[in-house]
C-alpha positions in Angstrom: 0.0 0.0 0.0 1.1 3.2 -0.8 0.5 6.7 0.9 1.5 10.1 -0.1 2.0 13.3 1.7 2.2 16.5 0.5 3.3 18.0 4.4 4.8 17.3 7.6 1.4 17.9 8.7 -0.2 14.8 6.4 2.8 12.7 7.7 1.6 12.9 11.1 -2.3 12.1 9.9 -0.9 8.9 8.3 0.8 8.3 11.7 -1.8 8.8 13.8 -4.7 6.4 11.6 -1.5 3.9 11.6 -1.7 4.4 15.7 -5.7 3.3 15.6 -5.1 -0.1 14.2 -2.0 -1.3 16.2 -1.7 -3.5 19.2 1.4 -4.0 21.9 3.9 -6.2 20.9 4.0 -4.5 17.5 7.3 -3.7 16.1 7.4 -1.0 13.2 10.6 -0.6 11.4 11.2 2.7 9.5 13.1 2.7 6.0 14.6 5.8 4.6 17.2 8.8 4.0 17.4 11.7 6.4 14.2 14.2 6.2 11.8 11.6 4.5 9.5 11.6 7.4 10.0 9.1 9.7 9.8 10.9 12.9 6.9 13.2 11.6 5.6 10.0 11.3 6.3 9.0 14.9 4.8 12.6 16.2 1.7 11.4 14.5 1.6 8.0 15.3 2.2 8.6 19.0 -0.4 11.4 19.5 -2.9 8.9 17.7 -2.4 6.7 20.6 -3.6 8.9 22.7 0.3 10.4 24.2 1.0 14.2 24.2 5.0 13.7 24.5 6.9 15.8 22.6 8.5 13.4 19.7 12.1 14.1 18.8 14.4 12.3 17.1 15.9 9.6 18.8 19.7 10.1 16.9 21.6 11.0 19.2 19.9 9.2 22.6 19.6 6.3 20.3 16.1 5.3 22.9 13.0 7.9 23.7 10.3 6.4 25.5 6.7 7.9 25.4 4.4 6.8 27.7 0.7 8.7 28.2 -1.1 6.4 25.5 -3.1 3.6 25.1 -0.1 1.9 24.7 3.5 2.8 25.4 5.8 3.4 22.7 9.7 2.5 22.6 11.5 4.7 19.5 14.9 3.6 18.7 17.1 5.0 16.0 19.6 2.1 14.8 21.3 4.6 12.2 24.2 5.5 14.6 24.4 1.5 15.6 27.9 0.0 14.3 26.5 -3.8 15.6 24.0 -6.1 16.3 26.2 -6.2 19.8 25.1 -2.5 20.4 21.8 -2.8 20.0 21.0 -6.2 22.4 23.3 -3.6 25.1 20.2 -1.2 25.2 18.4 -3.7 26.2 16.6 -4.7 22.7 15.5 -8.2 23.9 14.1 -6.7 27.0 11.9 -4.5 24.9 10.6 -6.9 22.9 8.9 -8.9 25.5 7.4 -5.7 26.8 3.7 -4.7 26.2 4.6 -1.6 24.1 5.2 -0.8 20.5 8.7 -0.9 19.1 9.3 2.0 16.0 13.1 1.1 14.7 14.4 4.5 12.2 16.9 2.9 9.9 15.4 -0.7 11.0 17.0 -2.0 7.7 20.4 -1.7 9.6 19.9 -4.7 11.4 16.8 -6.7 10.0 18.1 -10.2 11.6 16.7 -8.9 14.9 13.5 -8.4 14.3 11.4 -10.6 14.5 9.3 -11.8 11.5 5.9 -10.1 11.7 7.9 -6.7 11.8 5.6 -3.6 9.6 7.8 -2.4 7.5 7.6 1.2 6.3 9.7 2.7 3.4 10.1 6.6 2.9 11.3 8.5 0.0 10.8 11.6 -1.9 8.9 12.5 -4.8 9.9 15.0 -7.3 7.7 17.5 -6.3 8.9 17.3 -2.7 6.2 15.3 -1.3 6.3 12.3 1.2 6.2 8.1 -0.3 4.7 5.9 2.2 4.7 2.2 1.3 4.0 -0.5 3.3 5.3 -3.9 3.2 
């Protein structure tokens, strides 16, 4: 399925009719360059569940937690990740057995950890500038 938007604003309304389907133990994993979207999408996706956190990129703390929701959310950013190694030290096993939602930026990085029913989401650009949501 694919999903375009025109705005960071539309972005966040696909994240947040995303957030009314999903149930814990989801894991969501992110494709795409820099500035495609994917924490726009986040914004949206977590204020859909209900959460009014501020959602900022989780680059440089590599982990943001949002809590407030129907259903927590754990928002990881593997782009900065050099190993597999570094990512089970943050505790990624953990996480998984938790009643949350997993969202994994740059979740292509390392798909050998997650686990087989992953949602994955691939942003790009259009010519015009718009947003390209697909869903695998």
């Amino acid at each position: 399925m694919q999903q375009i938007a025109e705005s960071p604003e539309a972005m966040e309304a696909l994240g947040r009719e995303a957030a009314a389907l999903v149930r814990p133990g989801t894991v969501i994993a992110l494709v795409g360059g820099l500035g495609v979207g994917k924490t726009h999408w986040t914004k949206g996706f977590v204020a859909g569940l209900g959460s009014s956190a501020a959602v900022t990129s989780p680059t440089f703390g590599l982990l943001h937690e949002y809590h407030g929701g129907r259903i927590p959310v754990f928002h990881l950013d593997f782009y900065r990740l050099e190993s597999e190694a570094e990512l089970i030290a943050l505790g990624w096993d953990e996480l998984l057995e938790e009643d949350s939602v997993i969202i994994a930026e740059w979740g292509d990085k390392f798909p050998g950890l997650l686990p087989p029913e992953t949602v994955w989401l691939h942003f790009s650009v259009t010519s015009n500038g718009g947003r390209v949501l697909v869903r695998n």
